[in-house]
C-alpha positions as CSV (number, residue, x, y, z in Angstrom):
1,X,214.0,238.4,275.3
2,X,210.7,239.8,275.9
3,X,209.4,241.3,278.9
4,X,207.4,238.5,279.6
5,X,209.6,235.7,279.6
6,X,211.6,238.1,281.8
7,X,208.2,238.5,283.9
8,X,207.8,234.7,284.1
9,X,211.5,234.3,285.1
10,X,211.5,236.0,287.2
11,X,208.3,234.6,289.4
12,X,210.0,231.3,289.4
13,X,213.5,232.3,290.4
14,X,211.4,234.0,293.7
15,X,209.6,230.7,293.9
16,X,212.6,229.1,294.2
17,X,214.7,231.6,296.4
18,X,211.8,231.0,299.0
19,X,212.2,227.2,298.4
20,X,215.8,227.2,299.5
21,X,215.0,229.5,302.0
22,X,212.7,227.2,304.2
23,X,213.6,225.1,306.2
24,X,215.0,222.2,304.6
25,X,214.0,218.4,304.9
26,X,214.6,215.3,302.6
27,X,211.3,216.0,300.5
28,X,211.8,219.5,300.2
29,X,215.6,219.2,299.4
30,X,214.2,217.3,296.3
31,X,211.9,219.3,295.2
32,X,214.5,222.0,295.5
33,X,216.8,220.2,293.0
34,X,214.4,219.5,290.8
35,X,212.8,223.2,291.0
36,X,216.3,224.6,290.5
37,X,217.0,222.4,287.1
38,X,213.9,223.7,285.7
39,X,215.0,227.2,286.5
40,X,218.4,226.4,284.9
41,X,217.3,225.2,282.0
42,X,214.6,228.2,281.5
43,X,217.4,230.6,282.0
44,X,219.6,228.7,279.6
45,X,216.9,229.0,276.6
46,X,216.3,233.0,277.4
């Protein structure tokens, strides 16, 4: 694994930590879901 797919991993799991970490309501709830199965699936294929 390079350094920068570990960069760009990286950026988007802290995207995503700070998702889940607002307050949630229905539309953000979704957009959490669907950010976190992208983040799944990009840590799947590192």
């Amino acid at each position: 694994m390079s350094d920068d797919q570990i960069e760009q991993f990286l950026e988007r799991y802290s995207k995503f930590v700070s998702i889940v970490e607002r307050t949630p309501s229905t539309a953000e709830d979704e957009d959490k879901e669907e950010e976190g199965e992208k983040i799944e699936e990009s840590y799947e294929d590192l």
